[in-house]
C-alpha positions in Angstrom: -6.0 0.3 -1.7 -9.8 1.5 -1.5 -12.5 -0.2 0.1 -14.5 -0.9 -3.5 -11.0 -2.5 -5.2 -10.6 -4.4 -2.1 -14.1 -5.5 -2.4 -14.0 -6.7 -6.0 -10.6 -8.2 -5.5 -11.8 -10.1 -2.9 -15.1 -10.8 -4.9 -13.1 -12.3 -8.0 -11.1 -14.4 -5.7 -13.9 -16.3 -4.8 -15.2 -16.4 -8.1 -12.9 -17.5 -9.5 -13.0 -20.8 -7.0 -16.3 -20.7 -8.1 -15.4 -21.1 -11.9 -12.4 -23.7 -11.2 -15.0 -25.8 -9.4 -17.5 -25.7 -12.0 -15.2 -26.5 -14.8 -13.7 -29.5 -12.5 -16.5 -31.4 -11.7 -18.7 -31.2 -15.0 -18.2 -34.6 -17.0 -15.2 -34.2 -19.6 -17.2 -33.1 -22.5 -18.5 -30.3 -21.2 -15.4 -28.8 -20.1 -14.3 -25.6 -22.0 -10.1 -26.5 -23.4 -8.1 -23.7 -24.5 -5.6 -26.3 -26.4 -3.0 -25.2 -24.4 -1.5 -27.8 -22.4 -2.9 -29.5 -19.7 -0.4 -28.7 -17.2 -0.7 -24.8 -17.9 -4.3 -24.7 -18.1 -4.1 -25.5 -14.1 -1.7 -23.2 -13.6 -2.4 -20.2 -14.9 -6.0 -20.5 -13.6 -4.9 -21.8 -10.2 -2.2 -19.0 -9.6 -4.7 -16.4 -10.7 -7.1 -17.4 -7.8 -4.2 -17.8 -5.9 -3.4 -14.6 -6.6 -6.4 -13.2 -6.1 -6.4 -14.2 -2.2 -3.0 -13.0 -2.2 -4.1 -9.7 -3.2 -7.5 -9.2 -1.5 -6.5 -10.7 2.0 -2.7 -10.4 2.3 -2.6 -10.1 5.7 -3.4 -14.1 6.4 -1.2 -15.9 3.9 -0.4 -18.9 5.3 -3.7 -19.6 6.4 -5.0 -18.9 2.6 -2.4 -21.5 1.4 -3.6 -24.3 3.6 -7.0 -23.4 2.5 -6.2 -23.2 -0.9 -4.3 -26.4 -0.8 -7.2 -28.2 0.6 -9.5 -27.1 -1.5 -7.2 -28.4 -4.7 -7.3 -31.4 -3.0 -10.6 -31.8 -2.7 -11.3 -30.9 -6.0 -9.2 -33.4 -7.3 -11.0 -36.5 -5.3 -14.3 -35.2 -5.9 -13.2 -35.7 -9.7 -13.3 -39.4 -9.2 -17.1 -39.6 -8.9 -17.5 -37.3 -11.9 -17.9 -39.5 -15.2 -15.1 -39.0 -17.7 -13.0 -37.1 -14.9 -10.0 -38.6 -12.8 -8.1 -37.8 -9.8 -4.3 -36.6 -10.7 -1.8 -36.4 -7.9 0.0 -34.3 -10.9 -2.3 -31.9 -11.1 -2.9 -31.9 -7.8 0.9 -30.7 -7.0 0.8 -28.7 -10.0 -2.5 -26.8 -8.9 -1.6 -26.2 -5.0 1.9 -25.1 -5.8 0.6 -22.4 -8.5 -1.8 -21.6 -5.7 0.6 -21.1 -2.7 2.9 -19.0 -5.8 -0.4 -17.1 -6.3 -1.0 -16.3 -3.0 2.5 -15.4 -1.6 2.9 -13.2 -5.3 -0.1 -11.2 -4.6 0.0 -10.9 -0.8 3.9 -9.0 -1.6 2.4 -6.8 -4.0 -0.8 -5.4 -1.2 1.2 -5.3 1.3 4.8 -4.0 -0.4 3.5 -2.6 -3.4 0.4 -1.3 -3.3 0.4 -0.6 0.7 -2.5 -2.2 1.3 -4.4 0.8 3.2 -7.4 -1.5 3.6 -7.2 -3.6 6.8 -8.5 -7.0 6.4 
């Protein structure tokens, strides 16, 4: 993988934490819905930063996931102080599993797929 794909992989990654922090901790009304369900909404956005990690530093996995699941559970509690949000152990589980998926997805495909040429 070249340096400048490594570089904006790694660079959307942290974006996108970014992005799901934002959206978290704005008061309901300002939060963007797709009208998709609840439920998917978190995954699909936590497995694609998931993911992301995965991809743009494979090489430390398991630390990414406890980071990763930390930082859902933060997010989560901070939620509580946010007016019209609320702390869900649901989506809690639902957003650090689709992490940890995200990660261990894109951390096979650098390092089996793609080679991953760049070292971290």
């Amino acid at each position: 993988m070249s340096r400048l794909l490594m570089s904006v992989i790694r660079a959307a990654a942290w974006i996108l934490l970014v992005v799901i922090a934002a959206l978290s901790l704005v008061p309901s009304r300002l939060r963007p819905e797709s009208g998709l369900p609840n439920n998917f909404e978190h995954l699909a956005t936590f497995a694609a930063a998931g993911a992301a990690f995965g991809l743009g530093y494979s090489r430390r996995p398991n630390s990414l996931m406890i980071g990763l699941v930390i930082f859902a559970g933060a997010i989560e509690l901070t939620q509580v102080f946010v007016p019209g949000r609320h702390a869900r152990l649901s989506d809690f589980v639902v957003d650090a599993v689709s992490m940890c998926v995200g990660v261990m997805a894109g951390s096979i495909i650098a390092t089996h797929v793609l080679g991953n040429i760049v070292s971290d």
